[in-house]
C-alpha positions as CSV (number, residue, x, y, z in Angstrom):
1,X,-146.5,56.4,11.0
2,X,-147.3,53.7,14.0
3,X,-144.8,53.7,16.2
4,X,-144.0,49.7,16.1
5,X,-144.5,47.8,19.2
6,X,-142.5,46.7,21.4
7,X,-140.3,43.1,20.8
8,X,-141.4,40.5,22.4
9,X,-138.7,39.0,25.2
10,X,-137.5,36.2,24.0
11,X,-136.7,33.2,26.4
12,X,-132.9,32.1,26.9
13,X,-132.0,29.9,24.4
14,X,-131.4,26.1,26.0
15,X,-127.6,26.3,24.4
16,X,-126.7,29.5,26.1
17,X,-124.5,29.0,29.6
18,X,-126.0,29.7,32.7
19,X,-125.9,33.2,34.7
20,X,-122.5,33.2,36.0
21,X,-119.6,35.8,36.9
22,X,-118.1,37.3,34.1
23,X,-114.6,36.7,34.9
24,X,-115.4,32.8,35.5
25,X,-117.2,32.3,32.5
26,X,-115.1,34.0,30.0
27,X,-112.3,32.0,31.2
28,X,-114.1,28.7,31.2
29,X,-115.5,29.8,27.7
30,X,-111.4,30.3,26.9
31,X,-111.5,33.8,26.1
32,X,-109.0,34.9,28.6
33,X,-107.8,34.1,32.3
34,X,-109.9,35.6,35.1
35,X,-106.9,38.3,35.6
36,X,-107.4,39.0,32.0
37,X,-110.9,39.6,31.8
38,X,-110.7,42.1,35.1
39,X,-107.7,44.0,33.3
40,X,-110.4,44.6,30.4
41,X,-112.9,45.7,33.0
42,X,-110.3,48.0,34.3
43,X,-109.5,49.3,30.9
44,X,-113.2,49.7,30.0
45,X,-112.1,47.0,27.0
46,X,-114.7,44.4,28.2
47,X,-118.5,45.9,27.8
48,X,-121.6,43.8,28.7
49,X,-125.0,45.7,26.7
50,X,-122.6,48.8,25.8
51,X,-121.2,49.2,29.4
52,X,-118.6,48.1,31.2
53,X,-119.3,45.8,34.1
54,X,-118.4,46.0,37.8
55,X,-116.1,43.1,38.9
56,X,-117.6,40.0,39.1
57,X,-121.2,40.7,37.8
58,X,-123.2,37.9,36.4
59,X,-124.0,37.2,33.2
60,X,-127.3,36.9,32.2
61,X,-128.1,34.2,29.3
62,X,-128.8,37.2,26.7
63,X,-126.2,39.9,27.3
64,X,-124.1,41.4,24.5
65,X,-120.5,40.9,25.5
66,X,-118.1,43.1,23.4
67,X,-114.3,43.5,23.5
68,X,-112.8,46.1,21.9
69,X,-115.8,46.6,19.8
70,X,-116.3,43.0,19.0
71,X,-118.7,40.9,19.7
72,X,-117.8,37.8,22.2
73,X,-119.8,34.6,21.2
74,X,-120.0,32.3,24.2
75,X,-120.7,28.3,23.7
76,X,-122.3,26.3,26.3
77,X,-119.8,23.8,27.2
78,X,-120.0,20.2,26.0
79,X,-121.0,17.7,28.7
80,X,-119.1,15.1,29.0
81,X,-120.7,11.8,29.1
82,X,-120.1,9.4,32.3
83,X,-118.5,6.1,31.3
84,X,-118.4,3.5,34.4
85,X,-117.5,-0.2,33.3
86,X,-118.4,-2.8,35.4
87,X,-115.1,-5.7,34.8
88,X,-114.4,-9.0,35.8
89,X,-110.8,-9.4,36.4
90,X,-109.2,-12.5,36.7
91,X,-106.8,-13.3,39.8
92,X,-103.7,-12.5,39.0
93,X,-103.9,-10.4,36.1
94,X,-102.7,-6.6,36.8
95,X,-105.0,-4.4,36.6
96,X,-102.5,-1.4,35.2
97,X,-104.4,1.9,34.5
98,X,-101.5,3.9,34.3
99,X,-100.0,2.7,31.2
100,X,-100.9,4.9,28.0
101,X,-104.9,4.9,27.2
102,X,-104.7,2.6,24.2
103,X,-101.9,0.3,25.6
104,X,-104.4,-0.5,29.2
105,X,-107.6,-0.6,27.0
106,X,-105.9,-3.2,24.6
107,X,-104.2,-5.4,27.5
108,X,-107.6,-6.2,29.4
109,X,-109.5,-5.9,26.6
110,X,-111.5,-2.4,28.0
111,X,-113.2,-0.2,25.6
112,X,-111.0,3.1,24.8
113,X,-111.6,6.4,25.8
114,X,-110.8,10.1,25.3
115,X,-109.4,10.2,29.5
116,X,-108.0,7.5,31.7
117,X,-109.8,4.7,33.0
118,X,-110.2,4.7,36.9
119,X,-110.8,2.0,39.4
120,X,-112.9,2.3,42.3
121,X,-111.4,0.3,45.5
122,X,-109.3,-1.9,43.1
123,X,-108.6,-5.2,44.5
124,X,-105.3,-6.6,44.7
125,X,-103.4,-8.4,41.6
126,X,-103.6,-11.7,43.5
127,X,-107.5,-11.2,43.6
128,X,-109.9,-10.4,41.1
129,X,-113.7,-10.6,40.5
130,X,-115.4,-7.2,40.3
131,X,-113.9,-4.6,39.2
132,X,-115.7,-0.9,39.0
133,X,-113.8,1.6,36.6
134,X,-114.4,4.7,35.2
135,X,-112.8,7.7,33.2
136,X,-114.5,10.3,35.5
137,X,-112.2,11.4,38.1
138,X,-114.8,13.6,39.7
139,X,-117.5,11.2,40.1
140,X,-114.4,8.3,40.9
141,X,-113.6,10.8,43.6
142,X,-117.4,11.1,45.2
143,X,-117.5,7.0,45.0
144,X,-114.4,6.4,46.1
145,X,-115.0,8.6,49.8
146,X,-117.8,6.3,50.2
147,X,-117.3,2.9,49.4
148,X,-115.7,2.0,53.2
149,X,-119.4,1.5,54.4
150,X,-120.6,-0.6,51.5
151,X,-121.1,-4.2,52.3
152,X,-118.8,-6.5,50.3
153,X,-119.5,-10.1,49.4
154,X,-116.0,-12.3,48.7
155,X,-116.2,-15.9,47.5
156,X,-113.0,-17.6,49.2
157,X,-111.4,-20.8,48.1
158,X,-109.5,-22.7,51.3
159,X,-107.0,-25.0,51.4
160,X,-106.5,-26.9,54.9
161,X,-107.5,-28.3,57.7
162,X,-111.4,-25.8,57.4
163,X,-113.5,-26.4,60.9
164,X,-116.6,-25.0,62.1
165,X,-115.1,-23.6,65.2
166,X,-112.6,-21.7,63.0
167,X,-115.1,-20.1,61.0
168,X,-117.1,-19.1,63.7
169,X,-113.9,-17.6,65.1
170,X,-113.5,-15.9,61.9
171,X,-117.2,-14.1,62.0
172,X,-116.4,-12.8,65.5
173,X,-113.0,-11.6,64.4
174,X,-112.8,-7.9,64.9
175,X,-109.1,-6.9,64.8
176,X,-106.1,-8.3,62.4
177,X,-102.7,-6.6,62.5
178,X,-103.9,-3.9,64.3
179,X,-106.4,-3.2,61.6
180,X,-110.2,-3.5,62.1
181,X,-112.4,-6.2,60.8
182,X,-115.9,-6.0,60.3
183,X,-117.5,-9.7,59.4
184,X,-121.1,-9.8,58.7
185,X,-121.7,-12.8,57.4
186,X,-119.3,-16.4,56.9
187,X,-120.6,-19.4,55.6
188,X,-118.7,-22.2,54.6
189,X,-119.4,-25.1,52.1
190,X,-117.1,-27.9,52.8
191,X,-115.4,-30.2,50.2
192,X,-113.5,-33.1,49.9
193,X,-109.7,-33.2,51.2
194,X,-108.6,-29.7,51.6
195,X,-110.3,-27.8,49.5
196,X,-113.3,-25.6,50.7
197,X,-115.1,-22.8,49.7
198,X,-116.1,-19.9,52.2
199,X,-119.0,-17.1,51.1
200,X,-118.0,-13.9,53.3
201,X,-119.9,-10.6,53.5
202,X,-117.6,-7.8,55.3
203,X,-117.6,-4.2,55.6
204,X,-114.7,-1.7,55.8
205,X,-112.5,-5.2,55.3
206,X,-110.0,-5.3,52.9
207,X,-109.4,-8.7,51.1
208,X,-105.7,-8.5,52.4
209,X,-107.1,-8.7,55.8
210,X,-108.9,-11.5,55.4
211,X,-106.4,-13.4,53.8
212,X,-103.8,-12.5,56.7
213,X,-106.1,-14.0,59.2
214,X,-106.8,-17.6,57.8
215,X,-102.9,-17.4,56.8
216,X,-101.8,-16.8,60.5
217,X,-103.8,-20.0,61.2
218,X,-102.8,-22.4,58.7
219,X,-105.4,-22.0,56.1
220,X,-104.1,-21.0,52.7
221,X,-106.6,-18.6,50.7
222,X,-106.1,-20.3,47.3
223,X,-108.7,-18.0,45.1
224,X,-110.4,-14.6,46.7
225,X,-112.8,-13.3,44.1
226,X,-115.6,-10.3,44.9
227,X,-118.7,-11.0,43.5
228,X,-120.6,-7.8,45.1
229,X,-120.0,-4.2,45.2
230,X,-122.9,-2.8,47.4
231,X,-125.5,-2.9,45.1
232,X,-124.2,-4.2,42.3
233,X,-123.2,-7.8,41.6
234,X,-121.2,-9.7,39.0
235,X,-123.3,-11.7,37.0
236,X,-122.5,-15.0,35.1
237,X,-123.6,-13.7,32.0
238,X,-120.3,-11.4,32.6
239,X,-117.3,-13.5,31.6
240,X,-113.5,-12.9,32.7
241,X,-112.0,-10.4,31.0
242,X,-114.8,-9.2,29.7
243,X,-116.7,-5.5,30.7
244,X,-120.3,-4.0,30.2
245,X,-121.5,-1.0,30.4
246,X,-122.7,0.1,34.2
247,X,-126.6,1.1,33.5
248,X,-127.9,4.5,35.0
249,X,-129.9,2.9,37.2
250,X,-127.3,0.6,38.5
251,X,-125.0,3.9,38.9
252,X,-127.9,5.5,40.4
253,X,-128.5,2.6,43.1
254,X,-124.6,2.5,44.0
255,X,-124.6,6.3,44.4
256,X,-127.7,6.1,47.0
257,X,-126.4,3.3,48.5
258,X,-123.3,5.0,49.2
259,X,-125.0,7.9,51.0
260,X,-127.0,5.9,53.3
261,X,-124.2,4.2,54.0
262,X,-122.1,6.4,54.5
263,X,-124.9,8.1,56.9
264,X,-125.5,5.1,59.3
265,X,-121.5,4.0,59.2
266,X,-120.9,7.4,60.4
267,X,-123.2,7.2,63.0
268,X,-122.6,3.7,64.4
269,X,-118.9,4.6,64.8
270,X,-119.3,7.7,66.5
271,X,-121.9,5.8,69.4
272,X,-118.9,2.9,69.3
273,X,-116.4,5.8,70.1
């Protein structure tokens, strides 16, 4: 009789979870807590090919895993899709997150989801314009440390007594209330009587700040909308109170835009210090 020949090696299955340390994925997998799964090690409960591992070996994507006698099926984990909504909020309406899922998505009109939606750098309720939201906290998290060195573009709406030396004034202003101001850009389209219209592009500048400063000399900001975020703009073709979907390649842009940023914002105020 021929002995048969050896099986072929079969290569891990796409599904299977990565090589990773039994005790970590056996509790991610929700078979037991870390301290659990190293009491069955202890106990010689827990065996990985018919022997019981040392603490905190890895996993490879074919082991057996048996405890007790029983075989331990392991799933990968579901990813979880990234949602990131790009909204345009209207001034003066509240942008309130923290009410229940369905009660928020329902009151501006937002799509629902499984988590809670997150804004990015929200602007005040007296503002509004672009808003950048999302029901990822971790990738909320790596946006949010970054988007201080993004360059911002506000549309302002003036009422008063608007000159050319003042908004010259304004693009050199570098401190308000102690806070710094970083204008890059301020040009101003003049109207009739007392109402004016300002196009400003600031970084590391809060919308507060700018209103504080035309306030402290006379000029009332009537409407402060944010038409850019970085990267991404808010189009006409997105009305108020409306959302779309943020594209991969928009996400993608905002993301690397945020590094370099970040990178030469870094570096600039370390040479100003």
């Amino acid at each position: 009789m021929r002995p048969r020949p050896p099986r072929k090696q079969l290569p891990p299955r796409k599904d299977q979870p990565p090589t990773e340390r039994v005790q970590k994925l056996l509790s991610a997998a929700g078979v037991g807590s870390r301290r659990e799964v190293e009491r069955w090690i202890r106990e010689g409960r827990l065996q990985v090919n018919g022997e019981v591992p040392a603490l905190g070996a890895k996993l490879a994507p074919r082991d057996r895993i048996t405890l007790d006698g029983r075989p331990v099926r392991l799933h990968a984990p579901a990813v979880k899709e990234l949602h990131v909504l790009l909204f345009h909020r209207s001034p003066g309406e509240t942008l309130d997150l923290k009410a229940a899922t369905s009660r928020a998505a329902e009151h501006l009109n937002l799509p629902r989801s499984s988590g809670r939606w997150l804004a990015i750098q929200p602007m005040p309720p007296v503002d509004g314009g672009l808003e950048i939201l999302t029901d990822d906290g971790s990738w909320a998290h790596r946006v949010s440390r970054g988007v201080h060195a993004l360059t911002v573009d506000y549309v302002l709406r003036m009422r008063g007594p608007l000159s050319n030396e003042l908004v010259e004034e304004f693009r050199a202003a570098t401190d308000c209330e102690g806070e710094a101001m970083s204008i890059l850009r301020a040009d101003a389209q003049y109207g009739e009587g007392f109402n004016h219209w300002l196009n400003v592009t600031v970084r590391a500048t809060r919308s507060a700040q700018v209103r504080h400063w035309w306030a402290a000399r006379g000029i009332i900001v009537s409407r402060l909308m944010r038409v850019r975020f970085g990267p991404v703009h808010l189009s006409r073709e997105l009305p108020r109170g409306h959302s779309r979907a943020m594209l991969p390649s928009e996400r993608n842009a905002l993301i690397n835009e945020i590094d370099a940023a970040k990178s030469a914002y870094e570096t600039e105020v370390s040479l100003a210090g």
